[in-house]
N, C-alpha and C positions, 0 to 999 in steps of 0.2 A: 427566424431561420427554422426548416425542418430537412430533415433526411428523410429523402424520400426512397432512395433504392443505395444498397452497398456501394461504399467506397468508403477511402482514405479523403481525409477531411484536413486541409492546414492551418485552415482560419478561424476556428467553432471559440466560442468565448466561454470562458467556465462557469458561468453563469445560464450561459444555453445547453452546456451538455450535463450538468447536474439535471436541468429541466428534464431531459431525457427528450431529446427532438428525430426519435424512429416511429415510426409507423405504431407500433403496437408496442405498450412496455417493456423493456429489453433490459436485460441481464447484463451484470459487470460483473468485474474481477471482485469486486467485495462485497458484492452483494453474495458472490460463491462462497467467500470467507464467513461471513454472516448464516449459510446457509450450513457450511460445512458444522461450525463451531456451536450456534445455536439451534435455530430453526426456521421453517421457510416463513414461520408468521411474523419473526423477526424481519426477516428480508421486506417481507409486504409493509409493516408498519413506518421503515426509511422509505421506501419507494415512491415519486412524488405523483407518479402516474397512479398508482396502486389506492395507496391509500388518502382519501381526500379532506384531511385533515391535516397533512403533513405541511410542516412548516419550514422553510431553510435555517438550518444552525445560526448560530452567531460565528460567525467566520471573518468579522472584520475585526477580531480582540488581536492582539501582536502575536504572530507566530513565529519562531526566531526562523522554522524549516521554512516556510512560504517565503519570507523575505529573500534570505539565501538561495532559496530553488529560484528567484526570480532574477538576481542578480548573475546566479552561477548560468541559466540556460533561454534568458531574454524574453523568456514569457512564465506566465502566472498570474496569481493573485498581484492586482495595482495596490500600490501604498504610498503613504504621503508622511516624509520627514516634517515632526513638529522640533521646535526649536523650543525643547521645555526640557525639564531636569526629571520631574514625576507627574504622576498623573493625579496630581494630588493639590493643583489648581483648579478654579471653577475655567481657568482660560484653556487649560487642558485640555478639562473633559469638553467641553464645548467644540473644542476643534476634532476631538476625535471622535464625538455624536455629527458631525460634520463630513468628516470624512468617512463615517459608515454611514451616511446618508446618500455618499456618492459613490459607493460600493467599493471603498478602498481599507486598506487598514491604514491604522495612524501608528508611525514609528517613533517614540523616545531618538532622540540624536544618541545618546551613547546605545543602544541597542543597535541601531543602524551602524554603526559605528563595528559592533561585536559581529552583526553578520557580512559587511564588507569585509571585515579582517579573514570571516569563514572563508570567504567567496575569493580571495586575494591566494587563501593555504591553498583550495581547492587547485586551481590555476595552475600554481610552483608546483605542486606536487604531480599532477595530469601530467606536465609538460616532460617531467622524468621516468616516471611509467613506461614500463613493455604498452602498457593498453595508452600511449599519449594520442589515438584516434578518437577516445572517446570527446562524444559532443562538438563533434566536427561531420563535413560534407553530413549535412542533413535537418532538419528543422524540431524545432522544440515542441508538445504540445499538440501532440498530434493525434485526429480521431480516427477511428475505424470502427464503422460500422458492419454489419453484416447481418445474413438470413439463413437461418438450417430450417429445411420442414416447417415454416411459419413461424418460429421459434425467431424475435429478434436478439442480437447481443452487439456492445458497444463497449468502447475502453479509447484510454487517452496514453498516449505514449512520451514519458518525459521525451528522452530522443529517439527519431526514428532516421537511421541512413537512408541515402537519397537510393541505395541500392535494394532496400526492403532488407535487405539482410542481416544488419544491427541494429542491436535494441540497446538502447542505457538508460539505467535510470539512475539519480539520483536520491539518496538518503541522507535525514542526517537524524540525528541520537545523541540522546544523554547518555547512554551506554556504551560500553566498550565496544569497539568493532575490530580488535587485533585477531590475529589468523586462527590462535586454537580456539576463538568463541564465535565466528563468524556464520560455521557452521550453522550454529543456536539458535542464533538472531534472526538466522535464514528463515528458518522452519517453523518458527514460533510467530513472524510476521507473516507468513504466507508468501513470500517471492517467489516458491516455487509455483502457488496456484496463479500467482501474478503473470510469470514467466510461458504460462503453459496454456493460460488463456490468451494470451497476446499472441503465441503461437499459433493456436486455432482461428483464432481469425484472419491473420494475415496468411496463413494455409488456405483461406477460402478466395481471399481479394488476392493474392498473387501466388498460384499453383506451383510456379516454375522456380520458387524457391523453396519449395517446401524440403524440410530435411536437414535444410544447407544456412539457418540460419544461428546467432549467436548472440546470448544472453548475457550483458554485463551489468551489475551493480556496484555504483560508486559509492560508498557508505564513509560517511566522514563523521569522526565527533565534535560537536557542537563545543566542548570545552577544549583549553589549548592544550597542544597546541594545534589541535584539530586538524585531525592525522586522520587520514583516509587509506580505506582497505575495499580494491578491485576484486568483486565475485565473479567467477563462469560460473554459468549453467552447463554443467554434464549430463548425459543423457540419462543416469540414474535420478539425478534429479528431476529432470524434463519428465520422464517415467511417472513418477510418485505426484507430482503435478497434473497431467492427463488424467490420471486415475480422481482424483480429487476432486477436477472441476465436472468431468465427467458424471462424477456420482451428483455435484450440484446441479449440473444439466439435467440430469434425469426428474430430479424432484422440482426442481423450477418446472421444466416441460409438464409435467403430471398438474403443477397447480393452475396455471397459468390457462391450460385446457379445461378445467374443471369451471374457471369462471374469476373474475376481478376481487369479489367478495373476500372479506377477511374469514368465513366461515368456510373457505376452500382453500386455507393455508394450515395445514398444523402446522400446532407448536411443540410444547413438550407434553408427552405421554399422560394418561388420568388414570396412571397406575403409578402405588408402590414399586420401587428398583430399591434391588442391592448391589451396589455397585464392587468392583472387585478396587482390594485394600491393593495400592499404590506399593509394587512390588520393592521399588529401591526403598522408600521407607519401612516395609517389613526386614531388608537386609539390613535397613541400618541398625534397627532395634536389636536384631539378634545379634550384630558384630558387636554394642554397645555390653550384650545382658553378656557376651563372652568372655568382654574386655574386662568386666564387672567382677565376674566370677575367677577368673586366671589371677588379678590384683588382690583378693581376699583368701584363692586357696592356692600358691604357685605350682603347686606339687600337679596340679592338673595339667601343665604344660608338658611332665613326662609324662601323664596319662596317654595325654594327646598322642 
């Protein structure tokens, strides 16, 4: 399969959009995260178009989120339940050199066992939800491609409504996701560059919603009793996201023009930095050496 000119894609296999099947190398949401956090020569070095050495991960090893994302939204990575206790048989491994042979993962029964139970909490709890629309009217799995200026860019959408106008995605985490940390989780994974890129393209493939659409993240924890917490995207968020991917559009664009070559990507800098000291730990230290000094001389507390 290749993509030959913009659209919205239902049926792309994740094995063809990893491939990258647009016209000319193209740009995703984590390749922006990549670019933002490291460098663009990081971004070149994943990219299988880019650099011609690059090899696909091992992606068929058990992943509790992949099982769960496939049972929770009917597409994803394929897997195949073995009927074994560890992988600690030679009949084991064999079937699971087997079934990454035929591009699936191989699932332990009690594991499968652990992300059906996910996939079962996910369900009860959607159905009680203000948001119990998520992962309804609309399909799983979804591509979108697109063209700015020659510039290609592409992304997969867990859910897209059939109205263009809701996005969902689901997460899942060994981490907390309750409301006063949700925040964190957000901005430290990049949802918002997730959010803001998905935006932009579907700003390009469907004009007539631009403005008007709505950013949900389903974030469930993977331990019990795997209790899940609904995000919106507000437009402060949406905001700080633009800016973001924006800033990776710019430097993607600038390399990409210059030429395929690893030597038309920097990386990082071939100078000395001094980097500024991490202000909350400067506050810590001094609240510490305060705490220090009040506890040996109390009299200082009237000074104070």
């Amino acid at each position: 399969m290749k993509i030959i000119k913009a659209g919205i894609y239902r049926d792309v296999s994740d094995a063809d959009y990893r491939a990258d099947l647009c016209p000319l190398p193209s740009l995703t949401q984590s390749l922006c995260k990549i670019i933002i956090e490291r460098s663009p020569r990081h971004a070149w070095t994943v990219h299988p178009r880019l650099n011609g050495d690059w090899l696909p991960g091992d992606d068929t090893k058990f992943d509790l989120g992949n099982v769960v994302h496939k049972l929770v939204l009917g597409r994803g990575k394929d897997f195949t339940v073995l009927d074994c206790d560890s992988w600690r048989t030679n009949a084991a491994k064999l079937a699971r050199d087997e079934a990454a042979q035929a591009g699936k993962i191989a699932v332990l029964v009690a594991d499968f066992e652990r992300a059906s139970n996910m996939a079962q909490a996910t369900f009860r709890q959607i159905a009680k939800h203000e948001d119990s629309s998520a992962f309804t009217n609309g399909a799983a799995e979804v591509v979108i491609a697109w063209e700015e200026d020659g510039i290609w860019f592409r992304s997969v959408i867990d859910w897209l409504h059939d109205d263009l106008r809701t996005v969902d995605d689901f997460k899942s985490t060994g981490m907390s996701v309750a409301p006063h940390v949700l925040g964190i989780r957000a901005e430290a994974a990049g949802w918002d560059i997730q959010a803001a890129f998905i935006e932009r393209g579907l700003d390009v493939l469907d004009p007539v919603g631009a403005g008007r659409r709505q950013f949900r993240f389903i974030a469930q924890e993977t331990d019990e009793p795997h209790a899940l917490s609904v995000m919106h995207m507000d437009e402060r968020w949406l905001t700080m996201g633009r800016k973001k991917v924006q800033h990776a559009v710019d430097r993607w664009s600038s390399c990409i023009r210059n030429g395929t070559r690893q030597s038309s990507w920097p990386g990082y800098p071939n100078r000395s930095i001094t980097p500024n000291y991490p202000g909350y730990k400067e506050n810590q230290w001094l609240q510490r050496e305060m705490a220090e000094a009040i506890e040996n001389d109390p009299s200082l507390i009237m000074a104070g």
